[in-house]
RORO-305860 format. One record per residue (C-alpha): residue number from 1; residue in three letters; x, y, z. Coordinates in steps of 0.05 Angstrom, whole numbers, plus 5000, padded with zeros to 4 digits. Each point is the difference from the previous one (the first is absolute). Example, Ala and Ser with C-alpha at 12.3 -4.5 7.8 and 13.67 -1.06 7.14 Angstrom:
<rs>
{nr->1, rest->Ala, c1->5246, c2->4910, c3->5156}
{nr->2, rest->Ser, c1->5027, c2->5069, c3->4987}
</rs>
This chain:
<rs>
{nr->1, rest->Unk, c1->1203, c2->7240, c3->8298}
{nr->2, rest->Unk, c1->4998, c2->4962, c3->5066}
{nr->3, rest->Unk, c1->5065, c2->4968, c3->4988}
{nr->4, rest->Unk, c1->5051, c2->4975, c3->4949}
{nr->5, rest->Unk, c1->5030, c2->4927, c3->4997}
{nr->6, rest->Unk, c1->5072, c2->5012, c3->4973}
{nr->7, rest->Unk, c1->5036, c2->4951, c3->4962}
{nr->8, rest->Unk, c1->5070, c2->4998, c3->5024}
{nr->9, rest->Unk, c1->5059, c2->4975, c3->4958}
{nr->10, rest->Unk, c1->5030, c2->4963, c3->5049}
{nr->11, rest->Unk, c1->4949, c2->4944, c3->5007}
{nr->12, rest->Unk, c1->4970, c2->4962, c3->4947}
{nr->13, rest->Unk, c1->4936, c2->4970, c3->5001}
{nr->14, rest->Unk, c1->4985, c2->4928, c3->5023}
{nr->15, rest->Unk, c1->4936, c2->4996, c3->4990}
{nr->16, rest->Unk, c1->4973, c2->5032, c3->4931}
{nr->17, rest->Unk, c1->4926, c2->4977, c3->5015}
{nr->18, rest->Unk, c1->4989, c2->5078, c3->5020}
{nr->19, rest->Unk, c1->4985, c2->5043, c3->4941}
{nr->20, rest->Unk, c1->5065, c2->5027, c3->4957}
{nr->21, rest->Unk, c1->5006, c2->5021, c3->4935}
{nr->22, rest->Unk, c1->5042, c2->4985, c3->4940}
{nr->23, rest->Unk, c1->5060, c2->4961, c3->4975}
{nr->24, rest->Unk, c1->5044, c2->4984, c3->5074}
{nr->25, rest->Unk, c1->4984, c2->4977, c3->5061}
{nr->26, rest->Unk, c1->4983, c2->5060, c3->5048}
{nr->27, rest->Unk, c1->5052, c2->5020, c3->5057}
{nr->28, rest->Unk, c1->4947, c2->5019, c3->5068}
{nr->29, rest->Unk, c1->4996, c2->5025, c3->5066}
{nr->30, rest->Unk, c1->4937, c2->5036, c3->5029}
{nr->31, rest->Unk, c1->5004, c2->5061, c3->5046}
{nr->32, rest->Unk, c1->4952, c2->5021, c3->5049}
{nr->33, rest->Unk, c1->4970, c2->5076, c3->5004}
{nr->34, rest->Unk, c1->5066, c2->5018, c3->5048}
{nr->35, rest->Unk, c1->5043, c2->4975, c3->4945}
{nr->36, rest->Unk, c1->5033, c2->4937, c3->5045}
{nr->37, rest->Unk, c1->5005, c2->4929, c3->4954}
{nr->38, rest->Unk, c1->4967, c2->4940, c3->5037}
{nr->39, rest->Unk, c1->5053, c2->4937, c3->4992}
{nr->40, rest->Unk, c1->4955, c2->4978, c3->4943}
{nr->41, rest->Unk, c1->4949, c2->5015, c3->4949}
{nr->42, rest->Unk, c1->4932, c2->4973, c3->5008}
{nr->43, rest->Unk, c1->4979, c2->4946, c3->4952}
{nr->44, rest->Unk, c1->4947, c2->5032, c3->4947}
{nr->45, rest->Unk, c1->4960, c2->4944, c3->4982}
{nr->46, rest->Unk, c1->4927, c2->4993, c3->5013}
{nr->47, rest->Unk, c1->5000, c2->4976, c3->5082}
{nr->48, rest->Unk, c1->4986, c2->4928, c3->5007}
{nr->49, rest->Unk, c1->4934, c2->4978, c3->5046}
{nr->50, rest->Unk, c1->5026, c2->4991, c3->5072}
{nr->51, rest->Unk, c1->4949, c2->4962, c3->5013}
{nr->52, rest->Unk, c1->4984, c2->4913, c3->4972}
{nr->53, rest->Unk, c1->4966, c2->5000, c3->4935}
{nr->54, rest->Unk, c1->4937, c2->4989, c3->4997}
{nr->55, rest->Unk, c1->4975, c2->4942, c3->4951}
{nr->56, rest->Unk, c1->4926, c2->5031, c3->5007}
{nr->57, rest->Unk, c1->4954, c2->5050, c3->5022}
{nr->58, rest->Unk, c1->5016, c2->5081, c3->4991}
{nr->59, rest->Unk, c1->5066, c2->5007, c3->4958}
{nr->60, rest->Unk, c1->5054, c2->5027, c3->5044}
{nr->61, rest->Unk, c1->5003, c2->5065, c3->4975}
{nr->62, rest->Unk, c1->5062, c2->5030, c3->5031}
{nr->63, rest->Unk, c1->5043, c2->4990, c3->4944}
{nr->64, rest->Unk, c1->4968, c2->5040, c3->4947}
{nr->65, rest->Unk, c1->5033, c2->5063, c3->4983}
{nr->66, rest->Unk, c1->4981, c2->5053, c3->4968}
{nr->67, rest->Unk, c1->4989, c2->5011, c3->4920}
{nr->68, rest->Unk, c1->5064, c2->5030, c3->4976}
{nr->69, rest->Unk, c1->4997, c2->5072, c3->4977}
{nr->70, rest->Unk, c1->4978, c2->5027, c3->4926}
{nr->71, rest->Unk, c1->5015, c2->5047, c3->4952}
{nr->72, rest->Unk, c1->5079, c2->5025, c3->5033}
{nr->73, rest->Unk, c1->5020, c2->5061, c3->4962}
{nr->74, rest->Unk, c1->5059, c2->5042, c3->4997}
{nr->75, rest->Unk, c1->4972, c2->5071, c3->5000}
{nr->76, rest->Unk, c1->5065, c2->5041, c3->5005}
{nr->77, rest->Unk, c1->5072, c2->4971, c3->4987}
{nr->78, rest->Unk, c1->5052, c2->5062, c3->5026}
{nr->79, rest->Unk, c1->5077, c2->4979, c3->5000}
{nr->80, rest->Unk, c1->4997, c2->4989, c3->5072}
{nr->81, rest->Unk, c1->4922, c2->4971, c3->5016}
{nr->82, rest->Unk, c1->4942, c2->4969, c3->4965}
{nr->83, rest->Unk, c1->4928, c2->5002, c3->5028}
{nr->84, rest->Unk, c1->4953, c2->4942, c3->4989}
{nr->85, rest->Unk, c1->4931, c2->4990, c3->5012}
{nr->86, rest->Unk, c1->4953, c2->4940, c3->4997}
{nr->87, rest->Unk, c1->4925, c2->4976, c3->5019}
{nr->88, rest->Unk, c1->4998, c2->4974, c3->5065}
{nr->89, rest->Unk, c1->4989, c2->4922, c3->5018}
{nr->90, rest->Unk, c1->4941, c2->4962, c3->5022}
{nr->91, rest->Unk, c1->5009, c2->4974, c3->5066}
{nr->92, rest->Unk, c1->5004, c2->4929, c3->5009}
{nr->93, rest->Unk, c1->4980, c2->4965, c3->5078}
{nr->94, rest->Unk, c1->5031, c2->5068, c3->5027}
{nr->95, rest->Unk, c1->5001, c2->5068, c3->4989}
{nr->96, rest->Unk, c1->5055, c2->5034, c3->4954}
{nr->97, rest->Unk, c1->5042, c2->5038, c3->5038}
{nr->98, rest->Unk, c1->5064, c2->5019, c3->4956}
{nr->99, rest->Unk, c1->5035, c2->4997, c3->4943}
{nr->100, rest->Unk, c1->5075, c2->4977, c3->4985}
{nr->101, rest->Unk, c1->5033, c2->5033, c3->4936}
{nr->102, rest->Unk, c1->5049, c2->4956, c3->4968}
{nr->103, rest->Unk, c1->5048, c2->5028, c3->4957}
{nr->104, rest->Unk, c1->5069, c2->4984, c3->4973}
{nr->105, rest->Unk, c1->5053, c2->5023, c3->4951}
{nr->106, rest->Unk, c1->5014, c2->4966, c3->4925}
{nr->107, rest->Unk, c1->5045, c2->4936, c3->5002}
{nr->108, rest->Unk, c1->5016, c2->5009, c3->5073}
{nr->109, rest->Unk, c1->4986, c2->4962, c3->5057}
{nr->110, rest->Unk, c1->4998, c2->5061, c3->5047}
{nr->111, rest->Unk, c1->4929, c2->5022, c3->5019}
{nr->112, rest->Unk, c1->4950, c2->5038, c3->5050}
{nr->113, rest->Unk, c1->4947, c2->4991, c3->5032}
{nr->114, rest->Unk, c1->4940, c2->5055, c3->5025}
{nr->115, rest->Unk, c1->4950, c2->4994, c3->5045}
{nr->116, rest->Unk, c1->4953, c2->5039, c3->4996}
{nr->117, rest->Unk, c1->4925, c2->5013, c3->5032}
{nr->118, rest->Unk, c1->4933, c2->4984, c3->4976}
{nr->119, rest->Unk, c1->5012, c2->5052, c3->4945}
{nr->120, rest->Unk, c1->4992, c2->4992, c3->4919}
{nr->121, rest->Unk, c1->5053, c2->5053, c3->4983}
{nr->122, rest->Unk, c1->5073, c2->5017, c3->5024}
{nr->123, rest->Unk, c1->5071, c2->5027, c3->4974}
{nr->124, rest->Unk, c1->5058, c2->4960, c3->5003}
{nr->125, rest->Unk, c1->5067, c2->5025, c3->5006}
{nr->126, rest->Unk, c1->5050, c2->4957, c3->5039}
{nr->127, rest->Unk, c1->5055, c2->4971, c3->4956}
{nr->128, rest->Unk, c1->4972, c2->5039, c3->4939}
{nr->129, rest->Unk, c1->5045, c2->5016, c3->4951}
{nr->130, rest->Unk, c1->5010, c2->5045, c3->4935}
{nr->131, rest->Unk, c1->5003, c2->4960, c3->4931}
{nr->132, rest->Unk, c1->4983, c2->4936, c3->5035}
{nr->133, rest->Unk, c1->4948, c2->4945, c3->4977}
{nr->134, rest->Unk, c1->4944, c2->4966, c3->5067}
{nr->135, rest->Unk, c1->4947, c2->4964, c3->5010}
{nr->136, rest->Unk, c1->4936, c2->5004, c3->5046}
{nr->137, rest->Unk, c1->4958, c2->4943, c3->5032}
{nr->138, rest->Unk, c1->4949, c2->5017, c3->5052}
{nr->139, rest->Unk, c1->4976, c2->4956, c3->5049}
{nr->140, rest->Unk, c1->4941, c2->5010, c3->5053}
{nr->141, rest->Unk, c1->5006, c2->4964, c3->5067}
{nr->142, rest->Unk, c1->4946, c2->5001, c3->5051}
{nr->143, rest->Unk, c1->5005, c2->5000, c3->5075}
{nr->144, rest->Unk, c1->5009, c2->4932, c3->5016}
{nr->145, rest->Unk, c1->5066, c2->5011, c3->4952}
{nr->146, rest->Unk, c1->4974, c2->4957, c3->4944}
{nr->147, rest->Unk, c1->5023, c2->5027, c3->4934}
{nr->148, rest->Unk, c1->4963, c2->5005, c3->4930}
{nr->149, rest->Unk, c1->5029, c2->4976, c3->4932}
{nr->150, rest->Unk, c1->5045, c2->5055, c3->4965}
{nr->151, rest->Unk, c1->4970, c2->5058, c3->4963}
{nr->152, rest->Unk, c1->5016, c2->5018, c3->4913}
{nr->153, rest->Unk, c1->5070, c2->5009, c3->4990}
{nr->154, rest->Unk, c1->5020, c2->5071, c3->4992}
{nr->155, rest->Unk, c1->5058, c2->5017, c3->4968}
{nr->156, rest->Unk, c1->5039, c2->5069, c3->4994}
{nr->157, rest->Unk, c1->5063, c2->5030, c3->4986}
{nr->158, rest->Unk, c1->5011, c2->5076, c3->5029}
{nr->159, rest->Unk, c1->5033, c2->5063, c3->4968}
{nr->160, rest->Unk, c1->5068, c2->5012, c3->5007}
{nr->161, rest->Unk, c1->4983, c2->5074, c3->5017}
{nr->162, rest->Unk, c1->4932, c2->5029, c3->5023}
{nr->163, rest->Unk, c1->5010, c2->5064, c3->4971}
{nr->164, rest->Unk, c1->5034, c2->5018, c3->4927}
{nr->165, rest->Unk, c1->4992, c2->4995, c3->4921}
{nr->166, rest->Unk, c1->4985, c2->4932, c3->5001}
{nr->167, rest->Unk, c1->4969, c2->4954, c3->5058}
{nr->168, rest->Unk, c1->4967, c2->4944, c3->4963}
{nr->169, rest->Unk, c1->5035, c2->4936, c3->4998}
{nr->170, rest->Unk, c1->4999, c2->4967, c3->4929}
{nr->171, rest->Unk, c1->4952, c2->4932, c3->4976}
{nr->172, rest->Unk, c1->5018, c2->4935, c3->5024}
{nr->173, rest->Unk, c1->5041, c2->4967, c3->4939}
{nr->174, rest->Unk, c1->4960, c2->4940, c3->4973}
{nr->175, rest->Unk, c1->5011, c2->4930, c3->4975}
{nr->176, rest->Unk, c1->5079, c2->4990, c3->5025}
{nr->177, rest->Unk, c1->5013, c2->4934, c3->4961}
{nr->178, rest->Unk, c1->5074, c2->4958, c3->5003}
{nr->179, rest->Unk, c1->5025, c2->4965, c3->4940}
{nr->180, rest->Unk, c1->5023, c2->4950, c3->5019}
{nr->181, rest->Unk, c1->4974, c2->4980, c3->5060}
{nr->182, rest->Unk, c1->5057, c2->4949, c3->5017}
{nr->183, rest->Unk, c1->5068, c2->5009, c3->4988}
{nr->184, rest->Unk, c1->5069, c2->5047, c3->5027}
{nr->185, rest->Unk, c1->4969, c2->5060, c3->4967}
{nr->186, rest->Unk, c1->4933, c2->5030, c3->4973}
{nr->187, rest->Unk, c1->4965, c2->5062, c3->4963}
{nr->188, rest->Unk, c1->4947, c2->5031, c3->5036}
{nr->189, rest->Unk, c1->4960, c2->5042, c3->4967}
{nr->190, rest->Unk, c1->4925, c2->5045, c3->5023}
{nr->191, rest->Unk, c1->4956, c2->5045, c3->4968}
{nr->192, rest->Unk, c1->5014, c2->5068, c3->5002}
{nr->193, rest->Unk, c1->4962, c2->5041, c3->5059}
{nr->194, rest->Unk, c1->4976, c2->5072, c3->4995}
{nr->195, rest->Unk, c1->5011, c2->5063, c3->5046}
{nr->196, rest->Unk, c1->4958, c2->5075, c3->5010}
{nr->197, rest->Unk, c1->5063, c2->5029, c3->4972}
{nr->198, rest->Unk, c1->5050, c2->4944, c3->4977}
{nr->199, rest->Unk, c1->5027, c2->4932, c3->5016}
{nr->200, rest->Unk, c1->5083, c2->5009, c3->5001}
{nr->201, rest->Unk, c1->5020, c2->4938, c3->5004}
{nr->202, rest->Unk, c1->4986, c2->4921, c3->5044}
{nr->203, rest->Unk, c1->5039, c2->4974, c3->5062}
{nr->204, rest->Unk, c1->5010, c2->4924, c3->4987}
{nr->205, rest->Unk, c1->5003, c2->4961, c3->5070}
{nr->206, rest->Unk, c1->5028, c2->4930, c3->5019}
{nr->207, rest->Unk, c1->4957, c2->4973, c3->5052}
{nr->208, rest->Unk, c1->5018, c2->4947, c3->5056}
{nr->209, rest->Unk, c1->4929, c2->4976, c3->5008}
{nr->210, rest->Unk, c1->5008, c2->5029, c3->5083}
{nr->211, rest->Unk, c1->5038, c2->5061, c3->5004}
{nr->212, rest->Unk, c1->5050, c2->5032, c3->4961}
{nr->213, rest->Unk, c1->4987, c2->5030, c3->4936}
{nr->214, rest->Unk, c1->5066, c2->5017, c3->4959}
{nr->215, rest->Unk, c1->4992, c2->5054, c3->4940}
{nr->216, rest->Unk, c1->5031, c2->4968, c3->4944}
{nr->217, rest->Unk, c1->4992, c2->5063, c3->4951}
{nr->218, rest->Unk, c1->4965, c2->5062, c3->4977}
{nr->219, rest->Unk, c1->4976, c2->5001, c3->4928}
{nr->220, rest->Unk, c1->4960, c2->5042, c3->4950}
{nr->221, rest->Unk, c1->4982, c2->4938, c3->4962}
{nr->222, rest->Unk, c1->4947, c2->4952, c3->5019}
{nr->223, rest->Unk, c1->5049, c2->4944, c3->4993}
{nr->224, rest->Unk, c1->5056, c2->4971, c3->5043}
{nr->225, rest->Unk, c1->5048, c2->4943, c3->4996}
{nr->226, rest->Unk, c1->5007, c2->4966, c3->5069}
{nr->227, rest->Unk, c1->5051, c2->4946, c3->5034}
{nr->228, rest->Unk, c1->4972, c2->4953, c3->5037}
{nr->229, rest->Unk, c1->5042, c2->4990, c3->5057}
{nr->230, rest->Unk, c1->4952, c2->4949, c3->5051}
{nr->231, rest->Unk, c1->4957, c2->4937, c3->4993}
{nr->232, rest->Unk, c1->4944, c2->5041, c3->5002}
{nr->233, rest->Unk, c1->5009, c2->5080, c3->4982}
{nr->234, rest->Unk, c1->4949, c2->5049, c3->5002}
{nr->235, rest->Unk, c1->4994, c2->5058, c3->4957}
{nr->236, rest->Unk, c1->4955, c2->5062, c3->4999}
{nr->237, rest->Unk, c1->4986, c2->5075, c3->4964}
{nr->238, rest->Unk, c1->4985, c2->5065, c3->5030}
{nr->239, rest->Unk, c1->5001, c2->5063, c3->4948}
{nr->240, rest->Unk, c1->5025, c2->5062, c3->5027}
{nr->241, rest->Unk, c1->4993, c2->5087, c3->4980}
{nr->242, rest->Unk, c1->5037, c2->5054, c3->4998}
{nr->243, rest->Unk, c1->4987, c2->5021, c3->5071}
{nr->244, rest->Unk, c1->5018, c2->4924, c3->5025}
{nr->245, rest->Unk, c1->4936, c2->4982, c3->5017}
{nr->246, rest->Unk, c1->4986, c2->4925, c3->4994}
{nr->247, rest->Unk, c1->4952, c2->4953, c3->4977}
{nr->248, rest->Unk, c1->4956, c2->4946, c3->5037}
{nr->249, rest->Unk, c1->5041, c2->4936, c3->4977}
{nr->250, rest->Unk, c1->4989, c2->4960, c3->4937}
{nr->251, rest->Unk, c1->4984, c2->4927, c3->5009}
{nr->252, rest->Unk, c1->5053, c2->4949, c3->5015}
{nr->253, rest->Unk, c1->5028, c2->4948, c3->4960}
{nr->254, rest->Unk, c1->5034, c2->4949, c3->5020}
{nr->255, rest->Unk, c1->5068, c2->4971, c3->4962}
{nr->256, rest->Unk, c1->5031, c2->4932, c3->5022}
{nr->257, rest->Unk, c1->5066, c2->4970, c3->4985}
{nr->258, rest->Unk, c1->5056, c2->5040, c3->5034}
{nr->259, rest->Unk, c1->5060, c2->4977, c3->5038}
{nr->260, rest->Unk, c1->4988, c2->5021, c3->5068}
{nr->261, rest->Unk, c1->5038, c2->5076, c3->4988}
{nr->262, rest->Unk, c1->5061, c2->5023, c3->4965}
{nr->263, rest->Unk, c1->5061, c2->4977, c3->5015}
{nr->264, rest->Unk, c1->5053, c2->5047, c3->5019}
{nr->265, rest->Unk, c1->5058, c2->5011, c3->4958}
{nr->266, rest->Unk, c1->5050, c2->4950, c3->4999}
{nr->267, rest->Unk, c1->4952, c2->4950, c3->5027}
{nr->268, rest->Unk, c1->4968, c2->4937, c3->4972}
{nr->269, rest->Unk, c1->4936, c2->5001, c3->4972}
{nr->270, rest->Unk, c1->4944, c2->4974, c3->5052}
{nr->271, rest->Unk, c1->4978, c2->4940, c3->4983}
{nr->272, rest->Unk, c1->4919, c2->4995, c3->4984}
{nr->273, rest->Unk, c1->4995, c2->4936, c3->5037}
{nr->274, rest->Unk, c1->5023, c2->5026, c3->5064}
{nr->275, rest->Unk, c1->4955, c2->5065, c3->5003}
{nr->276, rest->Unk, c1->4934, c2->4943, c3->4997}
{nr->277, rest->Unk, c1->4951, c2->5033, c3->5053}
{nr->278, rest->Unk, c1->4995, c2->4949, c3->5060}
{nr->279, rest->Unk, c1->4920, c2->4960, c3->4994}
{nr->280, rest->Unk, c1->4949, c2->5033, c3->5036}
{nr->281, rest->Unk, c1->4979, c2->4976, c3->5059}
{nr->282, rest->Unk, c1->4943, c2->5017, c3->5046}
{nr->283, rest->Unk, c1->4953, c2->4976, c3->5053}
{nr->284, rest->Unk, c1->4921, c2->5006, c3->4994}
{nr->285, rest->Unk, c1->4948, c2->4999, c3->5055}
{nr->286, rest->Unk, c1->4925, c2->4999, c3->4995}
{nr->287, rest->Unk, c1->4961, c2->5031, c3->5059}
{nr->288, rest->Unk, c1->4926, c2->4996, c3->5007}
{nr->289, rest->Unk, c1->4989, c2->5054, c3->5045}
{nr->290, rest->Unk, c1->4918, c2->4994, c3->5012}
{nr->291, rest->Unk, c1->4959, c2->4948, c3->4957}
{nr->292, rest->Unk, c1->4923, c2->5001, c3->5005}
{nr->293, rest->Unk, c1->4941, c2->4957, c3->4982}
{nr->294, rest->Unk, c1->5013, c2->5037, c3->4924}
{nr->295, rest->Unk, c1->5057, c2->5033, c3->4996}
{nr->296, rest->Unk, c1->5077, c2->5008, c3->5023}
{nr->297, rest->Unk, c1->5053, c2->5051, c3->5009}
{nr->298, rest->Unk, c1->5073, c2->4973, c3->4992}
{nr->299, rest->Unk, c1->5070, c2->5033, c3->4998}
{nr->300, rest->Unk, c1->5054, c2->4970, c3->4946}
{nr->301, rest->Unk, c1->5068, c2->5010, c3->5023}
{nr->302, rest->Unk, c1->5061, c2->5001, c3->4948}
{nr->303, rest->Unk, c1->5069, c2->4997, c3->5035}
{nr->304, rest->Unk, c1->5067, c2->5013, c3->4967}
{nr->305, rest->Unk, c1->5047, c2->4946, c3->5028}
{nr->306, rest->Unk, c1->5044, c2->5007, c3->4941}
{nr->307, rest->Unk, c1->5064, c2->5049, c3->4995}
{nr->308, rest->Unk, c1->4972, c2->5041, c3->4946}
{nr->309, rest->Unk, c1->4940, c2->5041, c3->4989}
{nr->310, rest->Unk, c1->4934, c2->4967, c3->4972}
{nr->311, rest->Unk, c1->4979, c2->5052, c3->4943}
{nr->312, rest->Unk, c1->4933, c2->4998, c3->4967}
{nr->313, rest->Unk, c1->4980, c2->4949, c3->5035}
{nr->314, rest->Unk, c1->4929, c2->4955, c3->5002}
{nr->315, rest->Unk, c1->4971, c2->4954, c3->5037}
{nr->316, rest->Unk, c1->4958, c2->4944, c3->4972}
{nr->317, rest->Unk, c1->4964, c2->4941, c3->5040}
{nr->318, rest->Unk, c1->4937, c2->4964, c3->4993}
{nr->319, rest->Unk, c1->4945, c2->4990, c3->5065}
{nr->320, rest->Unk, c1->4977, c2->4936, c3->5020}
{nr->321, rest->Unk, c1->4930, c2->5015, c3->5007}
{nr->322, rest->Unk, c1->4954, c2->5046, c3->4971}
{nr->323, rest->Unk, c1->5028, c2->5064, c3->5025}
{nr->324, rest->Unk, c1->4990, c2->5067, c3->4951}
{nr->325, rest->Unk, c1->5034, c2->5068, c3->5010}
{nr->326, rest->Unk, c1->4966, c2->5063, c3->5001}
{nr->327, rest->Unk, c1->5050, c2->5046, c3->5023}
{nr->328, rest->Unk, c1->5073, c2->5001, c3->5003}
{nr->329, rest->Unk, c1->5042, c2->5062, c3->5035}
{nr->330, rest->Unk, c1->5076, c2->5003, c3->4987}
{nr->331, rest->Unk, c1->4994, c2->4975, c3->4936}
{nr->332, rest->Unk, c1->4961, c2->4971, c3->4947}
{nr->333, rest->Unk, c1->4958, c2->4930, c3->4983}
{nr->334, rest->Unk, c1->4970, c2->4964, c3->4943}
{nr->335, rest->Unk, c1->4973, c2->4934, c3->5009}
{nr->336, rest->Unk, c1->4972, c2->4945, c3->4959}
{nr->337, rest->Unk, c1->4964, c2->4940, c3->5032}
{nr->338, rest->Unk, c1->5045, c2->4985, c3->5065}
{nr->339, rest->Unk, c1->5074, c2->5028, c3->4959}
{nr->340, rest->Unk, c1->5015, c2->5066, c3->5034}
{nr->341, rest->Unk, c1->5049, c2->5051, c3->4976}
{nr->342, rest->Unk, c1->5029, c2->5062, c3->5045}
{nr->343, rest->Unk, c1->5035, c2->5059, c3->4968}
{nr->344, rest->Unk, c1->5047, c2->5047, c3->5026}
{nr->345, rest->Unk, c1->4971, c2->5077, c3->5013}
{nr->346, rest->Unk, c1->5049, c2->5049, c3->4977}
{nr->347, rest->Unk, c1->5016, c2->5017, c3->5058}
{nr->348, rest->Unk, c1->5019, c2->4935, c3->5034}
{nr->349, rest->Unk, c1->5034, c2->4964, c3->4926}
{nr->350, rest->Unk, c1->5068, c2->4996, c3->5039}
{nr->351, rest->Unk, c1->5010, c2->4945, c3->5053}
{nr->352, rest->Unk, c1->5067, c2->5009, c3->5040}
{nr->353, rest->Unk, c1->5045, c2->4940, c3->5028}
{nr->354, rest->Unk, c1->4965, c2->4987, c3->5067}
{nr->355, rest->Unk, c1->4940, c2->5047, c3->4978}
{nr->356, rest->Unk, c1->4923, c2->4973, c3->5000}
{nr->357, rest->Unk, c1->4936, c2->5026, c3->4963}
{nr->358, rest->Unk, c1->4933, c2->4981, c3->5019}
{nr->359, rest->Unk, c1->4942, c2->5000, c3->4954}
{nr->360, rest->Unk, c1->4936, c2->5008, c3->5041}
{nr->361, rest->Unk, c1->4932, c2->4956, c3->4964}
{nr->362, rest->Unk, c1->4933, c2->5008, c3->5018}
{nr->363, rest->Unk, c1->4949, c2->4947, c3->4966}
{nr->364, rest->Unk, c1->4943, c2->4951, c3->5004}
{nr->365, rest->Unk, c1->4994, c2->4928, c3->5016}
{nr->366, rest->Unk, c1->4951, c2->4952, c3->5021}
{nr->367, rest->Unk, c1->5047, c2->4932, c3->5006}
{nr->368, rest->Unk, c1->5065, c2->4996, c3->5051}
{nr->369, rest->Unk, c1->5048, c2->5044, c3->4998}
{nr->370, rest->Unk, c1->5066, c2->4970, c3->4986}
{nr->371, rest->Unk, c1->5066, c2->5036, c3->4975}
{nr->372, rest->Unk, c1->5033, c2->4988, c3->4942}
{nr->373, rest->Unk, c1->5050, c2->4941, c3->4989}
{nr->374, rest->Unk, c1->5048, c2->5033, c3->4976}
{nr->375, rest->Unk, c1->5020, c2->5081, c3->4982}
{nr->376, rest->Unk, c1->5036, c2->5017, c3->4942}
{nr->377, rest->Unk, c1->5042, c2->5071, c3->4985}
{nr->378, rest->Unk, c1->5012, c2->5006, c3->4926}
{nr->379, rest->Unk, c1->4998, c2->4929, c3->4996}
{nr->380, rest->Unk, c1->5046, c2->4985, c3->5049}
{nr->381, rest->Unk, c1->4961, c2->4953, c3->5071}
{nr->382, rest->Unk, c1->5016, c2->5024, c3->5061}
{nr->383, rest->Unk, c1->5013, c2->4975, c3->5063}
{nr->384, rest->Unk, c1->4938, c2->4989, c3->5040}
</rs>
């Protein structure tokens, strides 16, 4: 490896337009090959045009990345490291000349970043821990420093020992349901999952939606009764074995209704009204960052301005000409006739207070280019 970005936990991200990975928003700082941390991390978005657009002619083709990378595997998981592999990008206007691996812990907003050369292999070790759950992105960038869109999703969970009886971790559990799904408690129950030598029992997990997961219980049953103690709890499974190895998580459900936390003893009872989440609020930009005689590149820009996270969040907004997308990095588009929609990636669902994302589009048009009146997140308009 050439050199590895390292996500420190004193800093959290302001910009998630660079690629992260699951549930949080991801805490960065780069370092150089020496190891020194420049005052702040690069931006990882595609690189805007520096020069006018052009409204005809030869398409400016500076901003076209690369194709992102295909086919990421894991092809050994120890307790301490997991090696990946992948097939190599396209190149875009420029030649690839790296790769940046993208990888971050289960329902945590701590994460790292590796650089790494023009390579389609490499072992990962920093921050790697036994009996713990991650994900993989990979990126290409080429050597103008424009990036590609994300790779597959890979996701893992290593041994708790390398070396022993019993090194395999047991099956995900399946189909975690909550009944009911609103109220101050709830019965969660999953399908049993299987083992190479036995399943001993399932870890059941409150979930903040950002960082801290609390374990609630250990059970041998595949059923659990719950108190919902927040507007907006999150619960999830992991089954465990004899030798303590642990299972990729089961899916997450979400239960709604709870008082914002038990009270202490002796205290009142919190009152529901006064736990209400504040509105979200946000600021949107559109960008055109080179328009030809037939097609456009534009960044959309999603700023928290609110005082709590934006979770889950999409953006919806229609054109006012006859613009279509063909390619969207940092996230994901449907469109019908000029309505566009923009979902989260996994690895950029979370929007801090005072965080952005940017969703990069690449499309066709043949009429003006004009940006949308007005951008919605989940619903909500933001401020222009």
């Amino acid at each position: 490896m050439s050199a590895t970005r390292t996500l420190l936990p004193s800093l959290r991200l302001a910009s998630v337009a660079a690629t992260a990975l699951l549930a949080g928003a991801l805490l960065v700082a780069v370092n150089d090959a020496s190891g020194s941390v420049p005052a702040a991390a690069p931006p990882a978005t595609p690189a805007p045009s520096t020069s006018a657009p052009s409204t005809s002619g030869t398409p400016n083709t500076s901003p076209f990345p690369p194709t992102p990378p295909t086919n990421l595997q894991a092809t050994a998981v120890r307790s301490t490291s997991v090696t990946l592999t992948w097939t190599a990008s396209t190149r875009g206007c420029c030649p690839v000349t790296g790769y940046d691996i993208t990888y971050m812990q289960a329902f945590n907003d701590v994460g790292r970043v590796a650089a790494v050369g023009n390579v389609t292999t490499a072992t990962i070790t920093a921050d790697i821990r036994p009996g713990q759950q991650y994900s993989f992105l990979v990126n290409a960038h080429d050597d103008l420093g424009h990036r590609s869109g994300g790779s597959n999703l890979v996701v893992v969970v290593t041994p708790v020992v390398d070396t022993g009886p019993d090194t395999v971790p047991p099956a995900a559990p399946t189909g975690l349901k909550a009944n009911p799904a609103n109220g101050p408690s709830t019965t969660l129950t999953w399908s049993p999952s299987t083992d190479n030598v036995a399943v001993t029992g399932y870890n059941v997990y409150r979930f903040d939606g950002v960082f801290i997961s609390t374990l609630l219980s250990t059970v041998t049953g595949t059923t659990y009764t719950a108190q919902v103690v927040s507007p907006r709890d999150q619960f999830y499974v992991r089954a465990r074995d004899a030798a303590g190895n642990v299972s990729i998580a089961s899916n997450t459900v979400v239960v709604t209704g709870g008082t914002g936390g038990p009270s202490s003893p002796g205290s009142p009872t919190a009152s529901p009204s006064s736990s209400s989440p504040p509105a979200l609020s946000c600021r949107a930009t559109f960008l055109n960052t080179s328009v030809w005689a037939t097609g456009f590149v534009a960044d959309v820009t999603i700023t928290n301005t609110g005082t709590t996270p934006i979770v889950d969040w999409v953006v919806t907004f229609s054109f006012g000409g006859d613009q279509r997308i063909g390619q969207a990095w940092n996230g994901t588009f449907s469109q019908t006739g000029a309505a566009v929609t923009l979902t989260h990636a996994s690895w950029n669902r979370v929007i801090p207070p005072g965080g952005s994302v940017t969703v990069g589009l690449y499309g066709t048009r043949s009429a003006p280019v004009t940006p949308p009146p007005v951008i919605y997140v989940n619903g909500v308009p933001c401020t222009g």
